[in-house]
C-alpha positions in Angstrom: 21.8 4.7 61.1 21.7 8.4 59.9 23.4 7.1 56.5 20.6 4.0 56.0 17.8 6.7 56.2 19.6 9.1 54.5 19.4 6.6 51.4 16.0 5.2 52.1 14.6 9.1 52.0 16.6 9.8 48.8 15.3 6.3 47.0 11.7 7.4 47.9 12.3 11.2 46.9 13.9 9.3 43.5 11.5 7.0 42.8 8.4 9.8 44.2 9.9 11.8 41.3 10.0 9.1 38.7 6.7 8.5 39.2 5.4 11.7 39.0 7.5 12.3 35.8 5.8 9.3 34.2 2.2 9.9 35.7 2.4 13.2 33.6 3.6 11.7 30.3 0.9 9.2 30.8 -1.7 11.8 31.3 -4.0 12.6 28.1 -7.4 14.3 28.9 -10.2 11.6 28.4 -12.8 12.3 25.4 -15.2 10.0 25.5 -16.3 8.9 21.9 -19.9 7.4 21.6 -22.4 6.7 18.7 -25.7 5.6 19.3 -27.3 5.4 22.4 -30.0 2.6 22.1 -30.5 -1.1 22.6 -28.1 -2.6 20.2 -25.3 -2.7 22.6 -25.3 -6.4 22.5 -24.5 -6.5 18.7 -22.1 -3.6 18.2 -19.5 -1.8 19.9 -20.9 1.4 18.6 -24.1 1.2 20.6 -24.5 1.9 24.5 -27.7 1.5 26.4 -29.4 4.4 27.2 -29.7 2.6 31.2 -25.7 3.0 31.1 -26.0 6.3 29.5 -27.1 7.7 31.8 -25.4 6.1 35.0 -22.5 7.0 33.0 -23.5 10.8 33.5 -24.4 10.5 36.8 -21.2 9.1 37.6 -19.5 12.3 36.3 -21.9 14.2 37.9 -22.2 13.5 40.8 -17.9 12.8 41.4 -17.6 16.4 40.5 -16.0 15.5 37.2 -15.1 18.8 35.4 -16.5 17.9 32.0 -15.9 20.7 29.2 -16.6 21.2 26.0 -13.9 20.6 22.9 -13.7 24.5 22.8 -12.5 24.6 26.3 -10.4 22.4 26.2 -7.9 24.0 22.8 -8.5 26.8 25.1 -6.5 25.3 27.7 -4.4 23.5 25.0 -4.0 26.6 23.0 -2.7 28.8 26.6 -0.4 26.3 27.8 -3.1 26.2 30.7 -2.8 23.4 33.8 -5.8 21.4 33.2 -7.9 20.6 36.2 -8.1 17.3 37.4 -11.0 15.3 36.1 -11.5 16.9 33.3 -13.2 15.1 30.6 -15.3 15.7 27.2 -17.5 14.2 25.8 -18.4 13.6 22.0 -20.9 12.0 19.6 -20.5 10.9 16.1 -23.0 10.6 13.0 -26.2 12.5 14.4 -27.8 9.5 15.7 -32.0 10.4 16.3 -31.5 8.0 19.6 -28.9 10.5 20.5 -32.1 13.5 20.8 -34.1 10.7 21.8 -32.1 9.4 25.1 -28.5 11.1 25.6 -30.0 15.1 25.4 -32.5 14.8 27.6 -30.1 13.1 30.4 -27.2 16.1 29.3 -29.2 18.5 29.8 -30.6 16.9 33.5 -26.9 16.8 34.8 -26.1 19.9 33.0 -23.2 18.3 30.9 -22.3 19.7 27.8 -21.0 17.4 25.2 -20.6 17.8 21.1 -22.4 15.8 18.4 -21.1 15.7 15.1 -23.3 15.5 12.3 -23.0 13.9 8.8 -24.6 16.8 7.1 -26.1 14.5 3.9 -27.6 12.1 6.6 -29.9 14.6 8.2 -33.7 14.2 8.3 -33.1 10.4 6.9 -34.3 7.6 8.7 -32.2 6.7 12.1 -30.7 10.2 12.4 -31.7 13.9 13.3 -33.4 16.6 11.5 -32.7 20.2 11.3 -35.0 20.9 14.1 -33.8 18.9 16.5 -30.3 20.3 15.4 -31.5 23.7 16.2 -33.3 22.7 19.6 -29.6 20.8 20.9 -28.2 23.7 19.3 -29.5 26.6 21.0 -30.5 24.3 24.5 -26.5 25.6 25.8 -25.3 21.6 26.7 -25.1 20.7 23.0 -22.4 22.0 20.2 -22.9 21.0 16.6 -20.2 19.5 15.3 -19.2 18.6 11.6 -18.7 15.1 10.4 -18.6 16.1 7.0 -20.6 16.1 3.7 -21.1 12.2 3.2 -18.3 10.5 5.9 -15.7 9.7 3.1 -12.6 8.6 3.8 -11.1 11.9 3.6 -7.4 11.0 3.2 -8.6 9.5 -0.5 -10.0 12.5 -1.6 -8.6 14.8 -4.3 -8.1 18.8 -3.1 -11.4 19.9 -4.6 -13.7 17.1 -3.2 -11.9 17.2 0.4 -12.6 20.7 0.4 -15.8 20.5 -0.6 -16.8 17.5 2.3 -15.0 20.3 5.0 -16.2 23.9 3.5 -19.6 22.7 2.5 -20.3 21.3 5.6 -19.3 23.7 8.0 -21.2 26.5 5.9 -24.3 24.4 5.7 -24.3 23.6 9.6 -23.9 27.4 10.9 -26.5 28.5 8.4 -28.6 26.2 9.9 -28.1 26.8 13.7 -27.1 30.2 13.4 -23.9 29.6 15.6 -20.3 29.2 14.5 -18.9 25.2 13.8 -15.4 25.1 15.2 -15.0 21.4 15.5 -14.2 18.8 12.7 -14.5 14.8 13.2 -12.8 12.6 10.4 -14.7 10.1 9.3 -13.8 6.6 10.6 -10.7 9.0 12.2 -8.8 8.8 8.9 -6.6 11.8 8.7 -3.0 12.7 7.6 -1.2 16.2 7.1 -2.6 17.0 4.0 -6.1 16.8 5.7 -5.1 18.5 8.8 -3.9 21.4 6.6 -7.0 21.6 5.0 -9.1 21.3 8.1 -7.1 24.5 9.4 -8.0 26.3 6.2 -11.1 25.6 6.3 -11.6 27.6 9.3 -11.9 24.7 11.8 -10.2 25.6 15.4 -9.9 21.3 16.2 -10.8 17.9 14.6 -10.7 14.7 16.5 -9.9 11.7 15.4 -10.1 8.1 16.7 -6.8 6.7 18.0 -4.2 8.2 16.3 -1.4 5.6 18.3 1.2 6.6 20.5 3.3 8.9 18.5 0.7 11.1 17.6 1.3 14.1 20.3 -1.1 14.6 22.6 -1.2 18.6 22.0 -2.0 18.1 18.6 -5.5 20.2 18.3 -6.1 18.3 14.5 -6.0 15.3 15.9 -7.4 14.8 19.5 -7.8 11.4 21.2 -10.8 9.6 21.7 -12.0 6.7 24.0 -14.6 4.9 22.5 -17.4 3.7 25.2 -19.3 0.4 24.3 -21.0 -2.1 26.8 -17.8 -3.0 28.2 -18.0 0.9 30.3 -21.6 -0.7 31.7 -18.9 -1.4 34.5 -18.7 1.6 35.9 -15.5 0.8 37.2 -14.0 0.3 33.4 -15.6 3.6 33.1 -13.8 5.3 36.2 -10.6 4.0 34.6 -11.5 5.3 31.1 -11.8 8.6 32.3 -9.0 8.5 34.9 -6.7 9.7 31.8 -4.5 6.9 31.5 -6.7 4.6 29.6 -5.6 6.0 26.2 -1.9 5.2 27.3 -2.4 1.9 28.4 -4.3 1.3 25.8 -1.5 2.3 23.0 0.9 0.7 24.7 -1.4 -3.1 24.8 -1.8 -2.6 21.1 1.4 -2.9 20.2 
């Protein structure tokens, strides 16, 4: 009898240990990826309703989600730190106007910062931000500016000069603007290779996110952070508990292939 439990404690201590061997593999810290936040979510994936939006944030806020900002979270990256459970960040691309319009004012009402990344030669055009509400998200202490680039060319295509143009020029016009330093870089479309990491480094960026880079790409590679994207299908909020659980992204690498 002593020998049958002896074996049915060391298969559970095995397979306890298995599990928690892969659980941690599996892990990658969620950042959430949206676009626009308006009523188009019927018609495109990049769109989520501003309804959704914002039970989204509740959701985070009021689970006691520890939601950081990209800065934070190299910081913990960078120092080898344990990150905390529920940890999450969130990110917008393109410099949406609906983003001012309906995502800051709910932010700032839960208190949860996120980054927006801005397509520089976009601003003040019709559908997207101007330099004042840039500076207003800016200096509000939920929002960081973000670059997206010059024009949002594929970056990968680009000869040295123009790439380094799209990333230098960017970055200089943004912190003239707002006054405050831009640390984070978001490829356009998430096309990126080494040559463009290098360059983003050089530049004087401390991260860049990207898309999905796939399975192989590590998951402690600050040049080229994993996204979720969010579209209508997170109007389930339980799709969106999973999303952010942190095992989403491997799931989802491993369905894709």
């Amino acid at each position: 009898m002593k020998k049958i439990t002896l074996i049915i404690v060391s298969a559970a201590l095995l397979i306890g240990g298995l599990a928690f061997v892969f659980m941690k593999s599996a892990y990658v810290v969620p950042v959430l990826m949206y676009h626009a936040i308006d009523r188009n979510d019927k018609t495109t994936k990049l769109s989520v309703n501003p309804e959704s939006f914002e039970a989204q944030m509740k959701f985070l806020h009021n689970n006691r989600y520890n939601v950081v900002t990209l800065e934070k979270l190299i910081e913990y990256i960078n120092n080898k730190e344990a990150i905390p459970a529920k940890t999450v960040a969130i990110t917008f691309d393109d410099g949406y106007y609906n983003n001012y319009q309906y995502a800051y004012p709910v932010l700032k009402k839960y208190n949860i910062p996120a980054t927006i990344f801005i397509i520089v030669g976009q601003v003040g055009r019709d559908g997207y931000v101007g330099w004042k509400e840039i500076k207003e998200m800016s200096d509000s202490g939920v929002i960081t500016i973000g670059s997206h680039t010059l024009s949002h060319k594929w970056l990968p295509s680009l000869g040295t000069r123009d790439l380094r143009n799209e990333l230098a020029s960017s970055k200089a016009i943004l912190e003239e603007k707002t006054g405050k330093p831009v640390y984070a870089l978001c490829y356009p479309i998430g096309a990126h290779n080494e040559r463009v990491e290098r360059e983003a480094h050089l530049a004087g960026y401390s991260c860049a996110v990207a898309t999905n880079p796939g399975r192989f790409s590590p998951i402690d590679d600050i040049y080229s952070i994993k996204r979720i994207r969010i579209s209508r299908t997170s109007d389930n909020l339980f799709v969106f508990w999973f999303e952010t659980s942190g095992y989403y992204t491997w799931l989802k690498e491993h369905r894709d292939d």
